[in-house]
C-alpha positions as CSV (number, residue, x, y, z in Angstrom):
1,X,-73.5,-23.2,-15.6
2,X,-74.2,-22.8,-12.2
3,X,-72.2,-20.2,-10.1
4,X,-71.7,-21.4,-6.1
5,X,-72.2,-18.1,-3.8
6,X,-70.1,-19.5,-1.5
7,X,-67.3,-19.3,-4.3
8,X,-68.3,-16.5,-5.7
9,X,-68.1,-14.5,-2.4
10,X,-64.3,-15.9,-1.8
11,X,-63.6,-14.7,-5.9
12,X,-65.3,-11.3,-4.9
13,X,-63.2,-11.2,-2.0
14,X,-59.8,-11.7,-3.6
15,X,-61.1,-8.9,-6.2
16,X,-61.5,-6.7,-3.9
17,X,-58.2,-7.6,-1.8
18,X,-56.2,-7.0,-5.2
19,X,-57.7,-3.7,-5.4
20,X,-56.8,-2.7,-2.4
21,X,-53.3,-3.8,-2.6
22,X,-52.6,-2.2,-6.3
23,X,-51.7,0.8,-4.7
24,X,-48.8,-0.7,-2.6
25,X,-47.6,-2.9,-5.2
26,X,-47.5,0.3,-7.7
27,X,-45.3,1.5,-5.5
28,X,-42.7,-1.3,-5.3
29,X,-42.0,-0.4,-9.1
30,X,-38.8,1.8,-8.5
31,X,-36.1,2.9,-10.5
32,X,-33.1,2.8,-7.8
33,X,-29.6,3.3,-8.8
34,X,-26.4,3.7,-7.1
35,X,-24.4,6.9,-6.0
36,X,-23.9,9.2,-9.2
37,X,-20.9,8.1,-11.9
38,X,-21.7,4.7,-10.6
39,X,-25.5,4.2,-11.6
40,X,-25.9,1.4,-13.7
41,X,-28.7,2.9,-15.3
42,X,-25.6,5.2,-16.5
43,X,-21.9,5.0,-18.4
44,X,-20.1,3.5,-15.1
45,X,-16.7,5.0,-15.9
46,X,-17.5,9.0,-15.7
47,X,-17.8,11.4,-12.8
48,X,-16.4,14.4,-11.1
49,X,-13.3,13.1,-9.4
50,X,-11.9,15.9,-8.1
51,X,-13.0,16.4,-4.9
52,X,-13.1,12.4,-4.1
53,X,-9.2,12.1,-5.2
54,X,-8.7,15.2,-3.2
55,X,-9.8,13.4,-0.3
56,X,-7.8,10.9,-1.2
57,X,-4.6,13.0,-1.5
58,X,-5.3,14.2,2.2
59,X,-5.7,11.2,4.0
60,X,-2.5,9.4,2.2
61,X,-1.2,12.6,3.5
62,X,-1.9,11.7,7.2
63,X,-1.0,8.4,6.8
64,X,2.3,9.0,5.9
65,X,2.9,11.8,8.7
66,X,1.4,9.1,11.0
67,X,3.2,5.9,10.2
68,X,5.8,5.0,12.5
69,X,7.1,2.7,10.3
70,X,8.1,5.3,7.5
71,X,9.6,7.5,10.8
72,X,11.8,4.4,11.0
73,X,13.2,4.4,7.8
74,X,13.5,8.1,7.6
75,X,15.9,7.7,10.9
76,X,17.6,5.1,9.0
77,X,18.1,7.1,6.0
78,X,19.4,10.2,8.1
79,X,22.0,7.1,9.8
80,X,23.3,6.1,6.5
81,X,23.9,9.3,5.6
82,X,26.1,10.2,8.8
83,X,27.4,7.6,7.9
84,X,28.7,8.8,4.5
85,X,30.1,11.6,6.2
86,X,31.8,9.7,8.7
87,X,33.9,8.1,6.1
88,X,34.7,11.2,4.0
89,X,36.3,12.4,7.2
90,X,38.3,10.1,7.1
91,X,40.5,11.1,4.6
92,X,41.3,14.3,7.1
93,X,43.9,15.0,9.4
94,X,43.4,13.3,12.9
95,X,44.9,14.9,16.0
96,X,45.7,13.0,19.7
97,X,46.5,14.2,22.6
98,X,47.7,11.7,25.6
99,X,48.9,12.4,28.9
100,X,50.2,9.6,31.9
101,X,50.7,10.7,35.2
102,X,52.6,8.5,37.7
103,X,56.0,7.0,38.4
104,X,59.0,5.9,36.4
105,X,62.2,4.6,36.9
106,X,65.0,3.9,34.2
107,X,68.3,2.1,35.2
108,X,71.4,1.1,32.2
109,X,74.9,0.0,32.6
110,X,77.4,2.7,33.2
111,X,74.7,5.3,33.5
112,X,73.1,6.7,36.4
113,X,70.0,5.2,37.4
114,X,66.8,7.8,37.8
115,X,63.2,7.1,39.1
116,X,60.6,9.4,40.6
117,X,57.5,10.9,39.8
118,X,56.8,11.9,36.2
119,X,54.0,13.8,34.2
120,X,53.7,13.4,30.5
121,X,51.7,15.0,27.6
122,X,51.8,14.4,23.6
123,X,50.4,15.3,20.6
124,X,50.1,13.3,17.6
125,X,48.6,14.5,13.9
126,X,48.4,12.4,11.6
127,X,46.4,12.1,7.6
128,X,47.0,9.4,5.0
129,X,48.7,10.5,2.4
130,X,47.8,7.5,-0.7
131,X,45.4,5.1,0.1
132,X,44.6,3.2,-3.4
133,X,41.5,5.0,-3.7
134,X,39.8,3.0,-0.4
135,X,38.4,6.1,1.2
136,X,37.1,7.0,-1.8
137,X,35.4,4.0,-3.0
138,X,34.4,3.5,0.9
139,X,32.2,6.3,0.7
140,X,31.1,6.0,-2.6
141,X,29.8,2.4,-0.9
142,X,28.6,4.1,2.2
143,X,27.0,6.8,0.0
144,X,25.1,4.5,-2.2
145,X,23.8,3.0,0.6
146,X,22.3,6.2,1.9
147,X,21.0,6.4,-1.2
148,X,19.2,3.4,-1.1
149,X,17.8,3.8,2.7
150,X,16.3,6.7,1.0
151,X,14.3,4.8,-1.2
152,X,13.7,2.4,1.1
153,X,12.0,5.5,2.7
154,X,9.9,6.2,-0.2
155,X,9.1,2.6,-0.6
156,X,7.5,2.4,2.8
157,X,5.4,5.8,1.9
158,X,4.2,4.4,-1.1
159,X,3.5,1.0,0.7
160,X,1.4,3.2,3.4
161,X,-0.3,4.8,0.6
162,X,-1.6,2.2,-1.0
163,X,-2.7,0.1,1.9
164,X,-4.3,3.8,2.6
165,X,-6.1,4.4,-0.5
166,X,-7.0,0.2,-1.1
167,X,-8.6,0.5,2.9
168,X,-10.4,3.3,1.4
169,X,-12.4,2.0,-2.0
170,X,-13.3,-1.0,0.2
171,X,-15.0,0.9,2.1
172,X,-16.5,2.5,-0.5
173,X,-17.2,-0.8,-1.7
174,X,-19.0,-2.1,1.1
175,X,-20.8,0.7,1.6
176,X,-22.4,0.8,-2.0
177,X,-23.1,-2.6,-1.5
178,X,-24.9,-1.5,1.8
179,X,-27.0,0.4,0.1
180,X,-28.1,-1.8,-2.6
181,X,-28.8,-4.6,0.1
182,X,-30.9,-1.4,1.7
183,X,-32.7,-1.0,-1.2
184,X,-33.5,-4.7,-1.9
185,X,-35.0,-4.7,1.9
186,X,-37.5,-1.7,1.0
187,X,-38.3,-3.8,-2.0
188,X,-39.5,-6.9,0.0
189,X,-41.3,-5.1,2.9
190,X,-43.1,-3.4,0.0
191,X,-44.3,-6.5,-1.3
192,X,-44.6,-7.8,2.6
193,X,-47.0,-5.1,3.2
194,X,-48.8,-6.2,-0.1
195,X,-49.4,-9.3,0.5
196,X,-50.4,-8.7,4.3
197,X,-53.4,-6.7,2.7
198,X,-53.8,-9.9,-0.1
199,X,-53.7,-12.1,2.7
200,X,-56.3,-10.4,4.9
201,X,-58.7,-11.2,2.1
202,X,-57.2,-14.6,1.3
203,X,-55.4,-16.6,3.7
204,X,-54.9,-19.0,1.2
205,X,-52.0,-16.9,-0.1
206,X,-50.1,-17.0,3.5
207,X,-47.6,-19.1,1.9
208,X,-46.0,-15.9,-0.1
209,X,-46.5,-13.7,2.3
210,X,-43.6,-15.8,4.4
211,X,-41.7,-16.9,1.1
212,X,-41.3,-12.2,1.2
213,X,-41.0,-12.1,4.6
214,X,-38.1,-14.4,4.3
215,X,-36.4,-12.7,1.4
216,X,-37.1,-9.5,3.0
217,X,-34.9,-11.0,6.1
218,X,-32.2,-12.3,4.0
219,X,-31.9,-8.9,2.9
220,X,-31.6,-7.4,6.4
221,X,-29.2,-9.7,7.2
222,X,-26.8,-9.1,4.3
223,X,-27.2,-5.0,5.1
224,X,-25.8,-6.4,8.7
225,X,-23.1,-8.2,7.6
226,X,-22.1,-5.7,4.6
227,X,-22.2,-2.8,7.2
228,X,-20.0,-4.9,9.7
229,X,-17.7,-5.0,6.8
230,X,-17.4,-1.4,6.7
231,X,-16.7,-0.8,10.3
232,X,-13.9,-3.6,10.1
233,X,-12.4,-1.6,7.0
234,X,-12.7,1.7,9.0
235,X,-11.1,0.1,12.1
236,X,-7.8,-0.6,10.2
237,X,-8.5,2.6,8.2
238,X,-8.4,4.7,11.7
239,X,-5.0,3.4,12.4
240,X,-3.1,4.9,9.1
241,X,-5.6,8.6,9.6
242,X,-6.9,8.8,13.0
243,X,-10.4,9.5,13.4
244,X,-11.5,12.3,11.5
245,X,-13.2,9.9,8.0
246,X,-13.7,11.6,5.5
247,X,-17.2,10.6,3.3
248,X,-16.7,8.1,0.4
249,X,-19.3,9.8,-2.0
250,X,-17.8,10.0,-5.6
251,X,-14.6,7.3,-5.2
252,X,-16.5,5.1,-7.5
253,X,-15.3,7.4,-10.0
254,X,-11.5,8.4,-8.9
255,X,-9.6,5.4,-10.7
256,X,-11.3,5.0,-13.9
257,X,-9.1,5.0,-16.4
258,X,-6.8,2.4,-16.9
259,X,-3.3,3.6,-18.0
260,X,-1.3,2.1,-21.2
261,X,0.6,-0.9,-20.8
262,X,3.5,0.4,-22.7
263,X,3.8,3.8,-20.4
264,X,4.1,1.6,-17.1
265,X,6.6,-0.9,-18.4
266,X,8.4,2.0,-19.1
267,X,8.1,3.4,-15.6
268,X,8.8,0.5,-14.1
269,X,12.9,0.6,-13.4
270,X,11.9,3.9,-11.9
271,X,9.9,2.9,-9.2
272,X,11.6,3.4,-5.6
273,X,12.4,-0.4,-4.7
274,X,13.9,-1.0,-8.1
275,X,15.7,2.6,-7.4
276,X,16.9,0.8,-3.8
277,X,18.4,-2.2,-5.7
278,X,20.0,-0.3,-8.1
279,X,21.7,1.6,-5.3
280,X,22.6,-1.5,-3.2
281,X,24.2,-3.2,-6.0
282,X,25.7,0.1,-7.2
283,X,27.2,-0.1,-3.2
284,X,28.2,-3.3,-3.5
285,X,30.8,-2.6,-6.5
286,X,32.5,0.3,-4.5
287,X,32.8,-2.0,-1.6
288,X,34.2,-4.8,-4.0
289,X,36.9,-1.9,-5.2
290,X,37.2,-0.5,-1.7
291,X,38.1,-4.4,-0.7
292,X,40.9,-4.3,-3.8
293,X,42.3,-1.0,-2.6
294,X,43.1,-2.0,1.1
295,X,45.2,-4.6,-0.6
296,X,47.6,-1.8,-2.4
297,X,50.7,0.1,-0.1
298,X,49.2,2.7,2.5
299,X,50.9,5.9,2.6
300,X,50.5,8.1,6.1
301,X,52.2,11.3,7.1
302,X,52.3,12.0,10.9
303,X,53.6,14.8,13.3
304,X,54.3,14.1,17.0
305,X,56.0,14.9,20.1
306,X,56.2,14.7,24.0
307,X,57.1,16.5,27.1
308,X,57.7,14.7,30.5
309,X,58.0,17.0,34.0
310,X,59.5,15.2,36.7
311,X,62.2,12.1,37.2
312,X,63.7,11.9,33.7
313,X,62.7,15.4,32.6
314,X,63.2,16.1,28.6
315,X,61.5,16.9,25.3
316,X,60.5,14.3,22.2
317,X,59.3,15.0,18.7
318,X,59.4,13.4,15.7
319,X,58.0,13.8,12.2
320,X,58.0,11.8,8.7
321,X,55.8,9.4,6.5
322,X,54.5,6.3,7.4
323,X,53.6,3.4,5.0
324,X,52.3,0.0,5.1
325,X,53.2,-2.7,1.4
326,X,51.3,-5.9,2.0
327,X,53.4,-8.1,0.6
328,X,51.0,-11.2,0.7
329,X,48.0,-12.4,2.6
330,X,46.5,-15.5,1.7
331,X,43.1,-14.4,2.1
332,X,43.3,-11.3,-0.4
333,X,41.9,-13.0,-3.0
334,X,38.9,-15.1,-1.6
335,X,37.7,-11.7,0.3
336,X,37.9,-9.7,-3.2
337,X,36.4,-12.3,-5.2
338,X,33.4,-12.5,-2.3
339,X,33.2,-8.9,-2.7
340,X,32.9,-9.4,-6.2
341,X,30.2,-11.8,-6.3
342,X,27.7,-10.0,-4.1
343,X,28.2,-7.4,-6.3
344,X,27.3,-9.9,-8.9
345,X,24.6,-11.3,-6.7
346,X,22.8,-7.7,-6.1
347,X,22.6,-6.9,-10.1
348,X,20.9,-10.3,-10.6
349,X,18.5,-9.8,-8.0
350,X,17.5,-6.2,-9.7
351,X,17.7,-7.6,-12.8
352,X,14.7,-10.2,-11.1
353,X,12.7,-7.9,-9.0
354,X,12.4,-5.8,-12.6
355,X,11.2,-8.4,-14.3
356,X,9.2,-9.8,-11.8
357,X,7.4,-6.4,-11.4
358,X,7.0,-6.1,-15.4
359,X,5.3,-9.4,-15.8
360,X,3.2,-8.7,-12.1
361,X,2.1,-5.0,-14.3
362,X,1.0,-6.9,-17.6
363,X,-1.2,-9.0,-15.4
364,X,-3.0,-6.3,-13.2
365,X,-3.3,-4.6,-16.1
366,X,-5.2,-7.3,-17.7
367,X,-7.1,-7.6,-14.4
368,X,-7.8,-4.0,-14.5
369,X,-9.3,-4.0,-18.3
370,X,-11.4,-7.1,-17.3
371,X,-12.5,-5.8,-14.3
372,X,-14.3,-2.7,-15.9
373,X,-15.2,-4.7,-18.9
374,X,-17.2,-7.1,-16.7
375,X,-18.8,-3.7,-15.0
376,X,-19.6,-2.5,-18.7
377,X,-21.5,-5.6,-19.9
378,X,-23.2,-6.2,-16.1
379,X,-24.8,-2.7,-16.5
380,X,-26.1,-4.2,-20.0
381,X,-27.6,-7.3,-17.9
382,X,-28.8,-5.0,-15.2
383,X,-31.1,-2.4,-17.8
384,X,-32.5,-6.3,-19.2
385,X,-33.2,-7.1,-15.6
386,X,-34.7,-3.8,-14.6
387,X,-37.4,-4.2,-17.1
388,X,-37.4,-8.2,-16.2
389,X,-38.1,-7.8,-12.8
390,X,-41.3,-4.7,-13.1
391,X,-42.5,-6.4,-15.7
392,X,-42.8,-9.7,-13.7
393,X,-44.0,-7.6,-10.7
394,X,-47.2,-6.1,-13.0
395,X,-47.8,-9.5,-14.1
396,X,-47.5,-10.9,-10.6
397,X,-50.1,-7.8,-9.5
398,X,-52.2,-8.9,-12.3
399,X,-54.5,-11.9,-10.6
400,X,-51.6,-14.0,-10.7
401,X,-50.3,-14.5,-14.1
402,X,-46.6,-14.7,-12.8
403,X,-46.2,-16.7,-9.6
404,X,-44.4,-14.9,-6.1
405,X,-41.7,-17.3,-6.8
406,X,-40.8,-15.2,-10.1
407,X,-41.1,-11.9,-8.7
408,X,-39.0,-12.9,-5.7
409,X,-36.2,-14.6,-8.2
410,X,-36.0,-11.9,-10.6
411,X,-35.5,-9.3,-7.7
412,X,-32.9,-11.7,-6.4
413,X,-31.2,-11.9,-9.6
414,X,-31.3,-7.8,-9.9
415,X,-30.1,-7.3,-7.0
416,X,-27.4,-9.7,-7.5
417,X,-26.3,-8.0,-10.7
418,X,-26.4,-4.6,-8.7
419,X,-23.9,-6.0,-6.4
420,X,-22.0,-8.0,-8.7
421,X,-21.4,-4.1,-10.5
422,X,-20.3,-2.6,-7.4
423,X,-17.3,-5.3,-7.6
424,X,-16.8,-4.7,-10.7
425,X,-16.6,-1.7,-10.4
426,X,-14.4,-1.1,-7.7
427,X,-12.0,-4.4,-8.5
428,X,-10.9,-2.3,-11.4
429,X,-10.1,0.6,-9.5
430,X,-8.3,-1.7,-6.9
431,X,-6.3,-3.0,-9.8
432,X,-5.3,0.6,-11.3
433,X,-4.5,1.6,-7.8
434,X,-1.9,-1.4,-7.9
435,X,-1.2,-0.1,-10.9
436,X,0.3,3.1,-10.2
437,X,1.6,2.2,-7.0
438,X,3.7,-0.5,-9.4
439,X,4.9,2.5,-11.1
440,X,6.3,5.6,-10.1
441,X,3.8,5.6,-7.0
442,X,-0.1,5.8,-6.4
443,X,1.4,9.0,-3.8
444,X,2.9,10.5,-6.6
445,X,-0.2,10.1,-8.8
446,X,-2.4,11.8,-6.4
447,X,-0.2,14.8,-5.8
């Protein structure tokens, strides 16, 4: 068979333009992985996560001595409990003191009439004396209330906390994902700067230069957006700790382990919001008896007297016991049974919220075991695809026998997998965060 030159010399020529490019597209074999605990080359779920939930701990810290809201309910909670002593008070002695300055005149049949200027000054002390139990149960009311402002306190911490800690992983998240976008970029300008050295030799091959140059592009652009996603995140994050972010190295690894079903159930009637309902319906029985004492006979004792200067000079004083029997009021019974009923009315809604929160745990927690599941079997996928995709390269390197269209789809496919690990990843640590914060507190599981 006859050989053309004029093909040989283009065959030559490709020869040699392979040669020369070996050595770059050696060197787009890597072996990249992620931050350490989260390599998927690795067991995801492991890693030192001390220092990260350390960091953690500080800026939930911050947050709270930041938040204005929680300085609002704190206020709030100090009110209520004025308030409570406000009403104990109440059950002590009260003392008055009145004074009129002006003129009087007094006039009666078959008695001399008197008018002229007059000063006056008295003292009243009073202090109830039987009451039905109403101051009592009044600030048994007022004091459960306190009770559950302070909870409502702690329920805003732990609210700032999580939105704290969640703001936090995303942008853990985002950046990992940053990374791995990073890394898929370096991958396709190493083949780019391949196939510019292929194509120098063989322009016939310019079509896979621009199929890389485009995938290379798409990777850029993905870095961009990803990394627009973490300044977002650290936007809202700067509001809860101010300025001073703290690195995100090693939260891959703080909320690995996802706790029994059984222990959060069990912690679940003691979290603060169901604590706050249990107060307020707790408050709204004392004010149902407080409502049934007013109705009962009102016993006072009570000390006064008086001293006028002036036209009808003299002294006054008196002392004794005071009481008040309601006899009947047609509205006694309608305002006790409403008392009653919101009483009624708060238990049920506890009794809700509890179970609402119970069912909402069981399905996190589900979410939570998926979630790292998922991460588990993609790192499986991802050690299949490693060898997938530098296998395919070496073939691709090798004259041809794979096409650029299989290198560039088994890099996209890896690379998807790497980012479809991050979320993984962190979507189970976003669920125990919700978790904990479900039970007795994310804040209290970081102290």
């Amino acid at each position: 068979m006859t050989v053309r030159p004029s093909y040989t010399l283009r065959l030559a020529g490709v020869l040699v333009a392979a040669a020369v490019a070996l050595p770059a597209v050696a060197r787009c074999i890597d072996d990249e992985g992620l931050e350490p605990g989260a390599s998927y080359g690795g067991k995801p779920l492991a890693g030192d996560a001390g220092g990260p939930r350390v960091s953690l701990q500080s800026m939930v810290q911050e947050a709270v001595r930041r938040s204005q809201s929680i300085g609002a309910a704190r206020l709030l909670a100090e009110a209520a409990a004025a308030d409570v002593d406000e009403t104990r008070m109440s059950s002590r002695p009260q003392a008055g003191l009145t004074g009129t300055l002006g003129r009087v005149g007094t006039s009666a049949p078959n008695t001399e009439s008197v008018s002229g200027n007059q000063a006056r000054l008295g003292l009243s002390i009073s202090a109830p004396l039987f009451d039905g139990g109403r101051i009592t149960q009044l600030t048994d009311w007022r004091t459960h209330l306190a009770e559950a402002a302070r909870q409502g306190q702690l329920s805003a911490q732990e609210q700032v906390a999580l939105q704290t800690v969640s703001l936090a992983l995303d942008r853990s998240r985002y950046r990992m994902q940053a990374q791995v976008y990073q890394q898929y970029s370096r991958k396709m300008s190493c083949l780019v700067e391949a196939l510019e050295t292929i194509v120098r030799a063989d322009k016939g091959r310019t079509s896979e230069l621009v199929q890389a140059q485009k995938n290379q592009q798409q990777a850029d652009l993905q870095q961009v957006q990803t990394l627009s996603m973490v300044r977002q995140i650290e936007v809202k994050l700067r509001r809860f700790v101010g300025d001073g972010l703290p690195p995100t190295e090693g939260l891959s690894s703080v909320l690995l382990d996802v706790p029994k079903l059984d222990e959060l159930l069990a912690q679940a009637d003691r979290a603060a919001e169901i604590a706050q309902l249990d107060q307020q319906a707790e408050a709204a029985d004392s004010y149902a008896r407080a409502v049934v004492a007013g109705q009962k006979p009102q016993v006072n004792w009570t000390v006064g007297g008086s001293k006028a200067k002036g036209a009808g000079d003299g002294t006054n004083w008196s002392a004794g016991v005071s009481f008040n029997i309601p006899l009947y009021n047609a509205s006694n019974d309608y305002s006790s049974a409403a008392a009653r009923k919101r009483a009624e009315a708060a238990r049920l809604q506890r009794a809700d919220a509890l179970e609402g929160r119970r069912f909402r745990m069981s399905e996190v927690h589900e979410q939570a075991t998926s979630a790292f599941d998922r991460a588990q079997r993609v790192i499986s996928v991802l050690r299949d695809s490693d060898r997938v995709r530098n296998f395919t390269l070496q073939q691709w390197q090798q004259l041809g026998r794979r096409s650029l269209f299989d290198v560039m789809a088994a890099e996209g496919d890896h690379y998807g997998l790497r980012v479809a690990y991050v979320n993984a990843l962190y979507d189970g640590e976003q669920a125990n965060a919700l978790l904990r914060s479900l039970g007795l507190g994310i804040g209290a599981w970081l102290q």
